[in-house]
Structure formats: structure tokens, C-alpha cells
Rosetta silent file (secondary structure, phi, psi, omega in degrees, C-alpha in Angstrom):
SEQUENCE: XXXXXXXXXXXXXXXXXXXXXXXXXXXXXXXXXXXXXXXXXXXXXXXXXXXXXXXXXXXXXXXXXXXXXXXXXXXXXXXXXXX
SCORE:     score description
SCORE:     0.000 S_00000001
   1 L     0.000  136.779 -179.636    0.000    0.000    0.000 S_00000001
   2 L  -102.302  149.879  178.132    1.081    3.233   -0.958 S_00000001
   3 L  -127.294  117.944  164.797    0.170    6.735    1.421 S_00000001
   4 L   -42.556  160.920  157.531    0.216   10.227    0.323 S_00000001
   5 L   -45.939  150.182  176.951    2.290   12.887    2.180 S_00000001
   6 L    64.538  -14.441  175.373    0.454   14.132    5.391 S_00000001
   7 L   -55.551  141.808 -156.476   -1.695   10.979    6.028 S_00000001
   8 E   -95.446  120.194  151.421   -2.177   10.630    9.685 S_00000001
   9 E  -123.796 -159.442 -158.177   -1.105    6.223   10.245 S_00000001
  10 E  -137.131  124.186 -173.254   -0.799    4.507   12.937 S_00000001
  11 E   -70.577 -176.329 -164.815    2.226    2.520   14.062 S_00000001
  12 L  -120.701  -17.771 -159.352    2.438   -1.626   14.043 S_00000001
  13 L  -155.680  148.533  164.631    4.941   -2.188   16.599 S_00000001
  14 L   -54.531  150.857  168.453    6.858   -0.430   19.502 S_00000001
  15 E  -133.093   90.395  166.109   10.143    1.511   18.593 S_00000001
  16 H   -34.505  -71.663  176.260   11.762    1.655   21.982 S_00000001
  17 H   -11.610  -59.655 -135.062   14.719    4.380   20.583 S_00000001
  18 H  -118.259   45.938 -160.087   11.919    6.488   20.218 S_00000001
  19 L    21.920   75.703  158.682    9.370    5.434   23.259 S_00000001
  20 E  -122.751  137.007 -135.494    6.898    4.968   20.887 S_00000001
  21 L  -142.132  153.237 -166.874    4.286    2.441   21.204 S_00000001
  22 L   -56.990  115.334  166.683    2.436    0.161   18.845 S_00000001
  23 L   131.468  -14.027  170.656   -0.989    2.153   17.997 S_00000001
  24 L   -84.042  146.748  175.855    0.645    5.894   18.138 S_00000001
  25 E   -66.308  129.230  173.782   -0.079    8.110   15.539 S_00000001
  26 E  -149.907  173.141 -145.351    2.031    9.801   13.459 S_00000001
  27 E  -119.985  154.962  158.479    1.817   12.285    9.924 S_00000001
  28 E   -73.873  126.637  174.941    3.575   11.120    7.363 S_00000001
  29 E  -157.053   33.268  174.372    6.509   13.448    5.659 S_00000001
  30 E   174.843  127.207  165.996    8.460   11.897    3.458 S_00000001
  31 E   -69.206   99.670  170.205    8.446    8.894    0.850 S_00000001
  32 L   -93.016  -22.925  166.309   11.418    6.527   -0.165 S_00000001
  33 L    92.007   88.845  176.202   11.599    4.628   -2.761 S_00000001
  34 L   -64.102  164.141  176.886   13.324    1.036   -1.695 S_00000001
  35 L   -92.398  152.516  176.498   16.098   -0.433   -3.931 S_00000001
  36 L   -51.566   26.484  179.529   14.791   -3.746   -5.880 S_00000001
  37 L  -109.096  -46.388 -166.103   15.615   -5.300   -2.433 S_00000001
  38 L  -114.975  163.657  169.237   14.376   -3.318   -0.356 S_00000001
  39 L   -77.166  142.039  170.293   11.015   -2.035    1.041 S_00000001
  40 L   -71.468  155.242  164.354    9.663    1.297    0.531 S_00000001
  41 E  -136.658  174.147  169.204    9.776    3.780    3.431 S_00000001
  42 E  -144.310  162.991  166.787    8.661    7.050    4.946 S_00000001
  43 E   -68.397  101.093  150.499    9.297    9.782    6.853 S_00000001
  44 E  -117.217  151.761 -171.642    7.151   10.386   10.253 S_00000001
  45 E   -96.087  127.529 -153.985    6.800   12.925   12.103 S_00000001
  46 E  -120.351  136.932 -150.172    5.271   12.172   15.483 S_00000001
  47 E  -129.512  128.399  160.080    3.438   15.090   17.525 S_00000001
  48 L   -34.852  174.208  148.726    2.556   15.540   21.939 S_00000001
  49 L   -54.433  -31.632 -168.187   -1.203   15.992   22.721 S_00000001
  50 L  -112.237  -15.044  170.673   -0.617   20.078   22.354 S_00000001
  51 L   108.226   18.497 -161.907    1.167   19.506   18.553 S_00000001
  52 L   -90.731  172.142 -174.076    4.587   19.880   19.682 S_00000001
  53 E   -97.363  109.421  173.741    6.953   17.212   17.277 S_00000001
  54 E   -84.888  -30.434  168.058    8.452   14.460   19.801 S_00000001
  55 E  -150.540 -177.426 -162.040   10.042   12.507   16.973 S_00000001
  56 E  -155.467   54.506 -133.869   11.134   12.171   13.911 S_00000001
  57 E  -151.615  158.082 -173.035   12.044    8.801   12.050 S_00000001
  58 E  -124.218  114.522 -179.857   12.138    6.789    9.007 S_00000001
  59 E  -123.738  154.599  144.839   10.378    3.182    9.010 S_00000001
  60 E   -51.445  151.420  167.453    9.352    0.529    6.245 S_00000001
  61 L   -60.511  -11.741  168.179    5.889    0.785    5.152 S_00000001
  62 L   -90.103   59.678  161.470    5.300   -2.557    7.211 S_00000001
  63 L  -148.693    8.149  157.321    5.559   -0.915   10.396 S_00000001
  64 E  -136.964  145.382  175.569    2.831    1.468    9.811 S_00000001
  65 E  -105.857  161.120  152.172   -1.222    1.077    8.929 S_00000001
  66 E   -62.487  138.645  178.182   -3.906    3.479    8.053 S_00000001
  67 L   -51.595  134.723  158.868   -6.115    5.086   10.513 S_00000001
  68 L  -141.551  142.441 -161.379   -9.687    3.381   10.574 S_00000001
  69 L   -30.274  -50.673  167.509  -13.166    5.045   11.148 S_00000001
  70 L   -84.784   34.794  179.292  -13.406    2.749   13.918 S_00000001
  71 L  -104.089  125.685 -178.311  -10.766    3.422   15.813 S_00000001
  72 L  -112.312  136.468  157.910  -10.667    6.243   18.561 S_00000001
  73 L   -34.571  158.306  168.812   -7.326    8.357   19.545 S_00000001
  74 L  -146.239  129.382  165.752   -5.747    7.688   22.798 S_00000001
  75 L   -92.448  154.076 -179.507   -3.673    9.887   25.019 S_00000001
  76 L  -152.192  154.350 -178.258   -0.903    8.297   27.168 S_00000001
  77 L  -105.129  149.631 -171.081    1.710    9.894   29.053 S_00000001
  78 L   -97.444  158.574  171.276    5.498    9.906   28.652 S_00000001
  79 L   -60.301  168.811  165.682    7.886   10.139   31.656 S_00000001
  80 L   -62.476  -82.811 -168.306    8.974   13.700   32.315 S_00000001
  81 L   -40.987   -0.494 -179.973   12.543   12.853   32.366 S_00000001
  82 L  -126.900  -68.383 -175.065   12.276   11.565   28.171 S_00000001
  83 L   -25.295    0.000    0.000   10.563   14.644   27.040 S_00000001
């Protein structure tokens, strides 16, 4: 599956580096284009509760899904000390 720029997905798996947890959201902001080898990837950018950007990272497209209607947001809190 391919996603336009700015599509809101949803991750598949924890990424400890970035304390991020399977089911957070993040915008899409940048496409790659795998080698005949390789998987495509993208850029996301990953945003607080208030819109500030907490990360920044480049995954294969199997480590993220599309948002579905029947799905609700969730907030969860990060330690202080990792902000």
C-alpha cells in the first residue's frame, strides 16, 4: 500500500529508541523509494497531545497502517525525564 504525504497512520509495533508504542499516531513526511531489495519507506513525524513534534524517524511501510473510522485516539503519558 502506498500513502500520500500528510496521512495521519498509525504505528504496528513499539520503537523503543523512540518510546513509541504500537498504535501511536504519526503524519507522514516523506516517501522513499526502496532499492529492488528493499522495502519502501517514509518519513514520520510524530506530535505531543498540544502539537509539539516528539520525533522524527524513518520506518518501512510494514511498520505502519492506516487510521480506521473505527478506531478512537488515545492519550498516554510519557515520563517527564524523556521529554
Amino acid at each position: 500500500m502506498s500513502y500520500d504525504l500528510f496521512t495521519r497512520v498509525a504505528l504496528r509495533e513499539d520503537i523503543p529508541a523512540y518510546r513509541l508504542c504500537r498504535g501511536d499516531v504519526a503524519t507522514i513526511v516523506e516517501r522513499h523509494s526502496g532499492s529492488k531489495d528493499q522495502e519502501d519507506g517514509y518519513s514520520l513525524e510524530v506530535l505531543n497531545a498540544i502539537g509539539e513534534t516528539i520525533a522524527v524517524l524513518v520506518v518501512e511501510e510494514s511498520k505502519i497502517e492506516p487510521l480506521m473510522e473505527n478506531e478512537v485516539l488515545h492519550v498516554r503519558q510519557l515520563d517527564e525525564a524523556e521529554v
